[in-house]
Residue frames relative to the residue before (quaternion, step in Angstrom):
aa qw qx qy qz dx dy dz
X 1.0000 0.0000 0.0000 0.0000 0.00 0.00 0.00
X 0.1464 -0.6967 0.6390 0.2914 3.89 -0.79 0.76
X 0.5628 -0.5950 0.4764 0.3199 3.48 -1.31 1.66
X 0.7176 0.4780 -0.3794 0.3357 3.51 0.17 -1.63
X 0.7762 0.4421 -0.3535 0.2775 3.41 0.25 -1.17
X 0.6733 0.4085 -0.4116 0.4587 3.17 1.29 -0.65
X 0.2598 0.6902 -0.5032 0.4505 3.67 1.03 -0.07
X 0.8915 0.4220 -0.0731 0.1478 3.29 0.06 -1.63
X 0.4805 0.6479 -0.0812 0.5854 2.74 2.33 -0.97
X 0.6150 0.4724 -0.2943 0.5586 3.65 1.18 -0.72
X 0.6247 0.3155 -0.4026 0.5900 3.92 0.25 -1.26
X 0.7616 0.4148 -0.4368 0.2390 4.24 -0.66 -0.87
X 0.7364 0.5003 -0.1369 0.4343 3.07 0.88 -1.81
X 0.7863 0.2026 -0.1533 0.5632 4.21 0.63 -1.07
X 0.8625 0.3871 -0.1746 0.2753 3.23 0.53 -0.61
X 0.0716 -0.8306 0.2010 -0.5143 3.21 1.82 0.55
X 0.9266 0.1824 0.1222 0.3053 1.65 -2.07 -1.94
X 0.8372 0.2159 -0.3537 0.3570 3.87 0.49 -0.21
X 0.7682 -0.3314 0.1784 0.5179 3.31 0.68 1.37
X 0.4069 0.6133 -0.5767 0.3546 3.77 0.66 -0.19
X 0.2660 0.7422 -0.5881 0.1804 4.31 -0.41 0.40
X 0.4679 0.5254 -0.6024 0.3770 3.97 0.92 0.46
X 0.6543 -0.6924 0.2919 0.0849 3.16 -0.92 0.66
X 0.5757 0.5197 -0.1140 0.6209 2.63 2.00 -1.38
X 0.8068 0.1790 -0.4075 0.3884 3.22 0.27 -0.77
X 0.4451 0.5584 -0.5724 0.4030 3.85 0.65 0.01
X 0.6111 0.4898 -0.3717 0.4986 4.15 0.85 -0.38
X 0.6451 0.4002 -0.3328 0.5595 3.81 0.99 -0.78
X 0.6498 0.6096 -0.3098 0.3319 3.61 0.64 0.06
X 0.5893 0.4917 -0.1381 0.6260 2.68 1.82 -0.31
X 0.5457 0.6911 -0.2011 0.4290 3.64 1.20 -0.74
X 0.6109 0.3396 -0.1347 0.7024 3.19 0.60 -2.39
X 0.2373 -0.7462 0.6220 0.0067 3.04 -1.29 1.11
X 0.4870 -0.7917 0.3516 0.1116 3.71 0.56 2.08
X 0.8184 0.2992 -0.2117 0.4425 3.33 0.39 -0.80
X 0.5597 0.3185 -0.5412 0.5407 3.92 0.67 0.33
X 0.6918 0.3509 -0.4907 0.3968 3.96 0.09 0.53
X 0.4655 0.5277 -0.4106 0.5798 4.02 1.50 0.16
X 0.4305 -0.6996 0.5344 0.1990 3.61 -0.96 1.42
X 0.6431 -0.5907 0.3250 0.3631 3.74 -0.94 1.51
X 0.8220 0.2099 -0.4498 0.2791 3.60 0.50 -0.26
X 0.4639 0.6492 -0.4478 0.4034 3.80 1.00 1.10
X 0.5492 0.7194 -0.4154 0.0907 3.27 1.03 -1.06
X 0.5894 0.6135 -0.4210 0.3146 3.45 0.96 -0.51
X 0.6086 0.3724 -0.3621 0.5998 3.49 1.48 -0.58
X 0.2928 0.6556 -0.6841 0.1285 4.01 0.22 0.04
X 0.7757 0.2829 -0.2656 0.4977 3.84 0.05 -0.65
X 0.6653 0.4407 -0.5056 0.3278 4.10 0.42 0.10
X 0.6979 -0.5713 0.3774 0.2100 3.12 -1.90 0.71
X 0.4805 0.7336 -0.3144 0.3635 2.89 0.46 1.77
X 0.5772 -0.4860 0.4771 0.4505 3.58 -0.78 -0.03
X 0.0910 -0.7096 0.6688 0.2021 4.05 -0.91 0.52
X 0.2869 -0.6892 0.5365 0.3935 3.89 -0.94 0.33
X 0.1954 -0.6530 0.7298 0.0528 3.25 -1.70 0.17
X 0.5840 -0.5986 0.4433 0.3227 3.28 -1.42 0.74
X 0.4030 0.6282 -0.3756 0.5494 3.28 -1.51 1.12
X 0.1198 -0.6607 0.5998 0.4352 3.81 0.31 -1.86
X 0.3797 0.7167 -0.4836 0.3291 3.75 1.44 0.62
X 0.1329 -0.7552 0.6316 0.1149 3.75 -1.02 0.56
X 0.4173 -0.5903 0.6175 0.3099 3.10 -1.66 0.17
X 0.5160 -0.6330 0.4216 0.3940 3.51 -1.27 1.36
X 0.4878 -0.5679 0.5051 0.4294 3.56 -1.57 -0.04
X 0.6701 -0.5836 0.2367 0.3928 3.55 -1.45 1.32
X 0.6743 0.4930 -0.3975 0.3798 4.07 0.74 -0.56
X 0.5211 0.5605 -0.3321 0.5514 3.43 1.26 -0.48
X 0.6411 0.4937 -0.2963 0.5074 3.97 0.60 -1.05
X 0.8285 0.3877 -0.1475 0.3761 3.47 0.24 -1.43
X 0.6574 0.3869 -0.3951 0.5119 3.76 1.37 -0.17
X 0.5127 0.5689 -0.4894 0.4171 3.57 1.02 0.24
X 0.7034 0.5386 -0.2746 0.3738 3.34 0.99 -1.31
X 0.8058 0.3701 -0.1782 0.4265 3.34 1.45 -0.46
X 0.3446 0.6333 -0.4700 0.5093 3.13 2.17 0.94
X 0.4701 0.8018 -0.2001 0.3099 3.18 1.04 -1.63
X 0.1358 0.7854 -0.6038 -0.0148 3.71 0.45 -1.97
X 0.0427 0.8226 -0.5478 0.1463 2.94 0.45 1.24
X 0.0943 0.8713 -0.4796 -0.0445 3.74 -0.44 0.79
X 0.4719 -0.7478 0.2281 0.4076 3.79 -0.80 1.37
X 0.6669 0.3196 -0.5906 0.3228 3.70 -0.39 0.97
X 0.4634 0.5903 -0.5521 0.3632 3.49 0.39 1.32
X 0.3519 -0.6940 0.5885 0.2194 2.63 -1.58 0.43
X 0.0787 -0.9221 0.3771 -0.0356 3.48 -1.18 0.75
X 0.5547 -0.7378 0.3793 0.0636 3.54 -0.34 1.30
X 0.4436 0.7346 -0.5108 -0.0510 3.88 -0.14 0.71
X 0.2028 -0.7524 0.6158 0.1164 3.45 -0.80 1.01
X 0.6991 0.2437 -0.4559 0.4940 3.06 -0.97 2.03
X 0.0087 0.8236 -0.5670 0.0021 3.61 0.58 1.02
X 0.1059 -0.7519 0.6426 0.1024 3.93 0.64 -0.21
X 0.8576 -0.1464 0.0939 0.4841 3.41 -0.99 -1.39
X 0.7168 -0.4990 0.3380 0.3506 3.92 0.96 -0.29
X 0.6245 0.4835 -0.4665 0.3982 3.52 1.52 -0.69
X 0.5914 0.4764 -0.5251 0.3842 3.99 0.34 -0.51
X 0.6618 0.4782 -0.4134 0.4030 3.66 0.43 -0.43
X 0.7940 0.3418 -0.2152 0.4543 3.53 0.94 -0.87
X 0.3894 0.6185 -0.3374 0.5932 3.49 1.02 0.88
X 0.6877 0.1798 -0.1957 0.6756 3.76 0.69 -0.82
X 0.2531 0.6707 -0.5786 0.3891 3.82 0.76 0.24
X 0.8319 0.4212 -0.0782 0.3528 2.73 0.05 -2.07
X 0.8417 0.2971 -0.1986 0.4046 3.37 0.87 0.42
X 0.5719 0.6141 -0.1867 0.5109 3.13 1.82 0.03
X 0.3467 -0.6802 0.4583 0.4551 3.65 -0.74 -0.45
X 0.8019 0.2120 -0.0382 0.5572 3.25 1.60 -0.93
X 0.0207 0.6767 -0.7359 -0.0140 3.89 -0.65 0.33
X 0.0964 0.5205 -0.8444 0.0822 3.54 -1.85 0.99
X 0.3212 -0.7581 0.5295 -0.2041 2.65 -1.11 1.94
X 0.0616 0.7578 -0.6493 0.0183 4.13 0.33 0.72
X 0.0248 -0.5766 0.8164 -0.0193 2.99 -2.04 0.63
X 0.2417 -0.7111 0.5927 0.2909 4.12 -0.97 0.59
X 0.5711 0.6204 -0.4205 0.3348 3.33 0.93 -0.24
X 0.4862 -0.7375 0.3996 0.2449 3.99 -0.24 0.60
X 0.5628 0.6404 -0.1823 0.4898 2.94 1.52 -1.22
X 0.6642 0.4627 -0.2027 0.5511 3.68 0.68 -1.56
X 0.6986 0.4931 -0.3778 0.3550 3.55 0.33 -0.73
X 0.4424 0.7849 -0.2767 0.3342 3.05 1.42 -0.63
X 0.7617 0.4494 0.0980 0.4563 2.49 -0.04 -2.49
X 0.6576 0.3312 -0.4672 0.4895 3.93 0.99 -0.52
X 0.6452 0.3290 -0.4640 0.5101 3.65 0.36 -0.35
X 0.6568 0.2552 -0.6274 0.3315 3.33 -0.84 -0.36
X 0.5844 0.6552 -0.3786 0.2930 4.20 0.27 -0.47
X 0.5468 0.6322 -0.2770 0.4740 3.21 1.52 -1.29
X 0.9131 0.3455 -0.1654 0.1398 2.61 0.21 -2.04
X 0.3736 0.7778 -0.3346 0.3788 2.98 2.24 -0.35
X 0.6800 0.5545 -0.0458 0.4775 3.13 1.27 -1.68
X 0.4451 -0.6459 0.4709 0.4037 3.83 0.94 0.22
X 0.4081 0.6898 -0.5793 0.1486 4.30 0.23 -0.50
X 0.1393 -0.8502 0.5020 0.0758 3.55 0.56 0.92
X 0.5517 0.6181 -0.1970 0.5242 3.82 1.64 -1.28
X 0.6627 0.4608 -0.2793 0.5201 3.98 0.62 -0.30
X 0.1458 -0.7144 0.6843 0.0145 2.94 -1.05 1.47
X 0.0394 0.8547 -0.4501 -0.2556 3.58 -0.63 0.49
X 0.2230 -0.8006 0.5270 0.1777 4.24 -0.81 0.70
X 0.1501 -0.8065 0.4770 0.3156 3.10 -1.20 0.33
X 0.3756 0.7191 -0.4859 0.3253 3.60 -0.51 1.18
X 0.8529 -0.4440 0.2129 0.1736 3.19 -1.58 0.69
X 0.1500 -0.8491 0.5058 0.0268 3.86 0.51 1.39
X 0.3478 0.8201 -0.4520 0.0461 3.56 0.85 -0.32
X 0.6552 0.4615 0.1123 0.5875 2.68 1.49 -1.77
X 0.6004 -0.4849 0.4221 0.4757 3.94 0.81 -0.25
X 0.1169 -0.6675 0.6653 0.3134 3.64 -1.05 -0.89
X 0.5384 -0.6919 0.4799 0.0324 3.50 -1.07 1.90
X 0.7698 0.3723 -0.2737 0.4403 2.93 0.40 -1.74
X 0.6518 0.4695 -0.4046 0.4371 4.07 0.63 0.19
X 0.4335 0.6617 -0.4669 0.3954 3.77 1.45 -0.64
X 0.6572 -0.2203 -0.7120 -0.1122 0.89 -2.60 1.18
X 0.1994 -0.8817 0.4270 0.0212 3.64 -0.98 1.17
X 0.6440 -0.5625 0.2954 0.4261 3.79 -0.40 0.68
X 0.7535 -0.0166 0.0912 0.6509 3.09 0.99 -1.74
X 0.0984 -0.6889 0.6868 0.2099 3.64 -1.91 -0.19
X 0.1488 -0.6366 0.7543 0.0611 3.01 -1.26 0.98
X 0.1329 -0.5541 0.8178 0.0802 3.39 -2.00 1.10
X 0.1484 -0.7749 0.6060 0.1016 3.20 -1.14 1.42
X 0.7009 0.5097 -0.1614 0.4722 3.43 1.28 0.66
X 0.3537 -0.7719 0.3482 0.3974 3.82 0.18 0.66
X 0.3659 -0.7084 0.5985 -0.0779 3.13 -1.74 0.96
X 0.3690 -0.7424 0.4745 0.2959 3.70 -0.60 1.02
X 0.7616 -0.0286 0.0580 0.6449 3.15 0.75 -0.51
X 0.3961 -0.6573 0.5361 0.3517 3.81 -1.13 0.04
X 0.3104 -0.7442 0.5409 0.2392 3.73 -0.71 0.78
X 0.4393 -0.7608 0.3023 0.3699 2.82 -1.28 0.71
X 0.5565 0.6623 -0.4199 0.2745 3.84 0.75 0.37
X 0.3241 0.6604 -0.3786 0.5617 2.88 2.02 0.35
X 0.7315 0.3701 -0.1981 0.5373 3.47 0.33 -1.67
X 0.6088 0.4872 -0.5318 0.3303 4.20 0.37 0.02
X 0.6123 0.5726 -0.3011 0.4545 3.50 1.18 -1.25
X 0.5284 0.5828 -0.5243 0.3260 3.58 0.80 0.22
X 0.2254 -0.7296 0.4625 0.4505 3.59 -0.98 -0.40
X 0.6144 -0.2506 0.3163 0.6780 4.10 -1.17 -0.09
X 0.7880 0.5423 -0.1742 0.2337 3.21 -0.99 0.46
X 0.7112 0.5082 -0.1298 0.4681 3.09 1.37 -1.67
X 0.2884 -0.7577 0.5787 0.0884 3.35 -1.23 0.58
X 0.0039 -0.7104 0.7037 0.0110 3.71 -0.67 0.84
X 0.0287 -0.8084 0.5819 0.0843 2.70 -1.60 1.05
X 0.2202 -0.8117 0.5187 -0.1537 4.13 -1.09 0.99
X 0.2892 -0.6598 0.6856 0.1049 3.13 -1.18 0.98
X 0.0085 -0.8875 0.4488 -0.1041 2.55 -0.91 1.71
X 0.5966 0.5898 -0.2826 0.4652 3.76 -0.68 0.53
X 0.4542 -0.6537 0.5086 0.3280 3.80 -0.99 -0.15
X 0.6273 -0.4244 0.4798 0.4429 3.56 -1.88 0.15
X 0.5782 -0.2658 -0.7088 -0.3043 1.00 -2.15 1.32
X 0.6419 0.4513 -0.2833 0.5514 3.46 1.38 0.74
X 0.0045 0.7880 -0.6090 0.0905 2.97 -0.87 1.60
X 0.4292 -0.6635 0.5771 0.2064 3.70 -0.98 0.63
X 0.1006 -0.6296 0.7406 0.2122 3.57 -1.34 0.36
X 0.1308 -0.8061 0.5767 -0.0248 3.41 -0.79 1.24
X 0.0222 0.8088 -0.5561 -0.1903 3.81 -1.07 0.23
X 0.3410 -0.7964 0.4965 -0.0548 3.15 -0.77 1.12
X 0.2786 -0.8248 0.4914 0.0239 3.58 -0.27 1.90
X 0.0554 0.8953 -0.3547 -0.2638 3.46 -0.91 -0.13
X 0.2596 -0.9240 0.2509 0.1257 2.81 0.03 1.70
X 0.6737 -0.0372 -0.0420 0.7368 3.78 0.64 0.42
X 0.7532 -0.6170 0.1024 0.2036 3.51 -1.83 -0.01
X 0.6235 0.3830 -0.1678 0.6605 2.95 2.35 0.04
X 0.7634 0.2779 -0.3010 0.4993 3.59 1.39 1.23
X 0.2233 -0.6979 0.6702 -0.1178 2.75 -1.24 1.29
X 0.0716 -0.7234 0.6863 0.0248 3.26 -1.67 1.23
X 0.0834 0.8178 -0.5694 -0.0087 3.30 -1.21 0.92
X 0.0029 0.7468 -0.6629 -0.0524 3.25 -1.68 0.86
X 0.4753 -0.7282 0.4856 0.0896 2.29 -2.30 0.81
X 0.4242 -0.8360 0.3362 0.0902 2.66 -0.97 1.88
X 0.6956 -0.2392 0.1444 0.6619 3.63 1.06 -0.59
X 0.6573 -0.5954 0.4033 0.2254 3.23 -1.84 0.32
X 0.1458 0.8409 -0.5179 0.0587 3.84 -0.14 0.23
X 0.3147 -0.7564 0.5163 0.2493 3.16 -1.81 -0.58
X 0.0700 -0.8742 0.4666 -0.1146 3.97 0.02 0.52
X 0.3879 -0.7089 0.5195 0.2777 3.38 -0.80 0.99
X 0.5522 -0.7005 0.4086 0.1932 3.18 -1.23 0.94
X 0.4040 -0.7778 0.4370 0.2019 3.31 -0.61 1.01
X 0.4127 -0.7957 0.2742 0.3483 2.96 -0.88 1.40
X 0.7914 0.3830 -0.3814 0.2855 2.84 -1.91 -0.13
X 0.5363 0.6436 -0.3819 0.3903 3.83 1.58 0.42
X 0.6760 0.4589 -0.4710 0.3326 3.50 1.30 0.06
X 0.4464 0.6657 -0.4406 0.4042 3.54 1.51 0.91
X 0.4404 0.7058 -0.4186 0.3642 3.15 1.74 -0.15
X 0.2310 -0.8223 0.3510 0.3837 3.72 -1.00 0.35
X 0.6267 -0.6544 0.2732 0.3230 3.30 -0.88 0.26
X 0.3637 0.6941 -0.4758 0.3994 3.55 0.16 1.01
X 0.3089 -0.8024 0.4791 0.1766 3.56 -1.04 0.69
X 0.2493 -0.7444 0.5669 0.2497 2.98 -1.24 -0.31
């Protein structure tokens, strides 16, 4: 397989086409190098339009799904930034590149693993990684610029949405099969919040979120 071209075939051909047109991060797409964070016996699918498994029954999202979040998001580099679902390490080392900070949680022991050794391979010097329980958000690091949920949610709780600051923007697949939303969610003072929806998808559900309850906000 030639890496680059298929490299190349992913940013033109999937990623693209779904609205993905910042420049930078189509350049950081090229950079973070996808396939040393895809587990050796996938790599051949590292660049298709797809879900990658990970241990667990956890997957890595597919790259057009990854990269239009990152470029809902607007991450900018004196933030700080929140991802819950570290899987293999590339969503964490992607908003690296554009953040000042990234803590990264996974409950799974394994994953935690595997995202740090990946980082560190990768130089992400800005990425703390923890293991423990994102269901709910992680406090003891609040208040954060941005959240990313690399993992679907029934709903988004709201102790997630407090750790934001005025301002911040968290974004999540949200809902159940077979239609889920990827939503981002602003906060605009301390008892409002705006969200839109950005497109339709699907995403394994992060654990411990179908204990979440079901009520909005």
């Amino acid at each position: 397989m030639d890496i680059e071209q298929a490299r190349f075939n992913m940013i033109e051909q999937q990623i693209r086409p779904w609205d993905v047109l910042d420049l930078e991060i189509l350049d950081l797409l090229a950079i973070v190098k996808r396939e040393l964070f895809v587990p050796t016996a996938y790599q051949a699918l590292a660049f298709v339009d797809m879900e990658i498994p990970l241990p667990a029954g956890q997957n890595m999202l597919a790259p057009r799904v990854e990269a239009r979040m990152l470029q809902e998001l607007g991450v900018r580099k004196h933030e700080n930034v929140l991802e819950i679902g570290a899987g293999s390490g590339y969503m964490a080392a992607l908003l690296a590149h554009r953040a000042q900070h990234v803590t990264t949680l996974d409950i799974v022991p394994e994953l935690a693993d595997m995202a740090s050794q990946n980082l560190a391979r990768h130089g992400a010097t800005n990425v703390q990684v923890i293991e423990a329980d994102g269901a709910h958000g992680y406090a003891a690091g609040a208040p954060f610029d941005v959240i990313c949920v690399s993992g679907a949610l029934p709903v988004v709780p709201r102790a997630m949405l407090d750790q934001l600051k005025i301002g911040g923007r968290l974004g999540a697949i949200v809902g159940a099969a077979p239609v889920m939303t990827a939503q981002l969610i602003t906060r605009l003072s301390d008892t409002e919040f705006q969200t839109v929806n950005l497109f339709e998808t699907m995403a394994t559900p992060l654990i411990g979120a179908d204990d979440l309850p079901r009520f909005r906000f």
